[in-house]
C-alpha positions, 0 to 999 in steps of 0.5 A: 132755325129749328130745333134739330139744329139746336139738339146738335148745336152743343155738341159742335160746342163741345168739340170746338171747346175740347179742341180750344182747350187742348191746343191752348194747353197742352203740350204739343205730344200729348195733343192727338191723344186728348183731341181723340178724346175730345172726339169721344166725349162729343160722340158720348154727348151727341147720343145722349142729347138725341136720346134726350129728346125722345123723337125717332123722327131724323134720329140717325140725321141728327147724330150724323150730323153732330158727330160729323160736324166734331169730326171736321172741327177736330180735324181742323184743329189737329190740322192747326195744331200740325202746323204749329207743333 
């Protein structure tokens, strides 16, 4: 594995944290608007770990990446979380 891996790896982490938490927690009509902001906050977090790391080299690759793999497992989890509710 490479680096590039482990700068978008917590992001993921993140996300399946937020999205844990928030269909653990909460209650089933306030779910979509916390797993919007879960998604924001690993969007946040994406570009300050890639800015972090001061390489240009694959920048744009590695946010997609981190903020893609959020958006899968958020949707994912609000998929569940429609099923459930």
């Amino acid at each position: 594995m490479t680096w590039q891996f482990f700068s978008v790896l917590p992001v993921w982490v993140i996300a399946t944290a937020g999205a844990l938490a928030t269909g653990l927690v909460l209650p089933h009509e306030q779910q979509l608007t916390w797993f919007a902001i879960t998604l924001a906050t690993a969007t946040i977090a994406a570009f300050w770990i890639q800015l972090a790391i001061k390489r240009k080299d694959g920048f744009v690759v590695r946010v997609m990446a981190a903020v893609g793999g959020s958006v899968v497992i958020l949707a994912v989890a609000t998929g569940i979380a429609a099923l459930a509710g």
